[in-house]
Structures are given as structure tokens and as C-alpha cells.
VMD Tcl script that draws the C-alpha trace (Angstrom):
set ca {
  {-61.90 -42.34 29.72}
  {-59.13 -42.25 27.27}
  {-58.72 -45.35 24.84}
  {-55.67 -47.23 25.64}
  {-53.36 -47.21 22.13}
  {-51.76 -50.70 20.62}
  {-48.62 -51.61 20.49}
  {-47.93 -49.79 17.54}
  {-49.22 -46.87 18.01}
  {-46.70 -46.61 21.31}
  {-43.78 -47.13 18.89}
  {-44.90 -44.83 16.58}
  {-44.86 -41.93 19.35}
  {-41.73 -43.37 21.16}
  {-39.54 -45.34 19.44}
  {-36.57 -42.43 18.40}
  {-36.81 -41.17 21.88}
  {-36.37 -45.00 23.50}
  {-33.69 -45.75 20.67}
  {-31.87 -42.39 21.77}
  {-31.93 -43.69 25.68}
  {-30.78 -47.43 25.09}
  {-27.89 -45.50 22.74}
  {-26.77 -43.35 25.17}
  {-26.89 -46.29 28.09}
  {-24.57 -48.43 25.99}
  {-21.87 -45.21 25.27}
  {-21.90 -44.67 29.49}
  {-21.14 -47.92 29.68}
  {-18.75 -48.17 27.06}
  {-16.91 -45.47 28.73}
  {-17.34 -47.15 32.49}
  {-15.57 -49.93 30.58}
  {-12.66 -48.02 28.87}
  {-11.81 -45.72 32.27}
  {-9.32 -47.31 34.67}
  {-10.62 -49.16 37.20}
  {-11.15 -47.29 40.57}
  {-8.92 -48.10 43.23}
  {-11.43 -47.74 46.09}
  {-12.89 -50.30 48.45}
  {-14.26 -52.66 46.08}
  {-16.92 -52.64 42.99}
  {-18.79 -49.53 42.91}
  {-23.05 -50.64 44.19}
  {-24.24 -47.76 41.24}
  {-22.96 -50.36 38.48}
  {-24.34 -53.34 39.82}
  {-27.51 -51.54 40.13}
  {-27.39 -50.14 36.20}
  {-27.01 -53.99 35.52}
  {-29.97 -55.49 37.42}
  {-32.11 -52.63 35.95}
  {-30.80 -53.88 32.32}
  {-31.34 -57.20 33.19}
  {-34.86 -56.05 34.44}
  {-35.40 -54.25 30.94}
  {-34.57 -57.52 29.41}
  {-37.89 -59.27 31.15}
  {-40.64 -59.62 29.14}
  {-44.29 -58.12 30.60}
  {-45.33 -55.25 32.52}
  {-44.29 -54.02 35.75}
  {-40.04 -53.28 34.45}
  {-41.05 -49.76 35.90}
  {-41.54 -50.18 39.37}
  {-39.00 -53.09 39.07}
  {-36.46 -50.65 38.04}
  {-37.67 -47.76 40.59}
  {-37.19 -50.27 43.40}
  {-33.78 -51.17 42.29}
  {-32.79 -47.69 42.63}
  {-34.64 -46.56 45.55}
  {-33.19 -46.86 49.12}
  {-35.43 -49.50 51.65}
  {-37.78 -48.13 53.55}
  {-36.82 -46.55 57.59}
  {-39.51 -46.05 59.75}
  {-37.47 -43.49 61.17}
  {-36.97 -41.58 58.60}
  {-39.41 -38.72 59.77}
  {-36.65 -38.79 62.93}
  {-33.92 -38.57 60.49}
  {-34.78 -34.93 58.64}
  {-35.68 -33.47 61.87}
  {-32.60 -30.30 62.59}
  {-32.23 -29.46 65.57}
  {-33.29 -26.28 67.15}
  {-30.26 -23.82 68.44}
  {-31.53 -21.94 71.85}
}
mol new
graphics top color blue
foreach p $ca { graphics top sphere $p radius 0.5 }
foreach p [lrange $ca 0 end-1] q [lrange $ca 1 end] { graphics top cylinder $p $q radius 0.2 }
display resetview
């Protein structure tokens, strides 16, 4: 079984690459924040999503992962097998 690494050892490996995402996070939503605001039916969901999954980051422990997946992902449908069936032509 692998051994499990410390903290430091974890920044050492990722810490430019995290740095580089949290950067380039900030300049999308420095440009969301300079562009016009859309004119469509209301606030656009993908935005409020980005900022519960910041707000998420911003949590201490483990777990922001799935937290952040979930935010994202759709709920489930128990019909969703249903739903990708096409229709056979005769």
C-alpha cells in the first residue's frame, strides 16, 4: 500500500499548478465582471454555481471535492435510462 505524503510534500508537487488554477478563476471572473450584463431572463444559474463552489473551496477539511462535484452535477432521475432511449424508425 502506498504511504500517504504530508502536507508538505502535497505542496511541493502541486502548489504552481493550484496557484495557476485559482489565477485563472479570478481573471474569468474578472472578465464576467467587466462584460455587460446579459439581458436575458434573469441571473445566469452557471455563476451562482462558480460561487457556491468558491465558497465550498473556502471550507476548511476534506470532502470540498465531492462538495464541489455535487454542486455541478444535475439531481438524480430515475428515469433517466427512459430518457436516452431513441426511438426506432420502422
Amino acid at each position: 500500500m502506498p504511504s500517504r505524503r504530508d502536507a508538505s510534500e502535497v505542496l511541493d508537487r502541486d502548489f504552481l499548478e493550484a496557484r495557476c488554477k485559482v489565477l485563472e478563476l479570478a481573471a474569468t471572473l474578472d472578465r464576467i465582471d467587466r462584460a455587460p450584463a446579459h439581458q436575458g431572463d434573469g441571473p445566469d444559474a452557471r455563476l451562482g454555481q462558480l460561487r457556491r463552489a468558491i465558497d465550498a473551496l473556502a471550507e476548511p477539511g476534506p470532502g470540498r471535492a465531492e462538495t464541489i462535484q455535487r454542486i455541478f452535477s444535475l439531481d438524480y432521475d430515475p428515469a433517466w435510462r427512459r430518457n436516452l432511449e431513441v426511438p426506432r424508425s420502422r
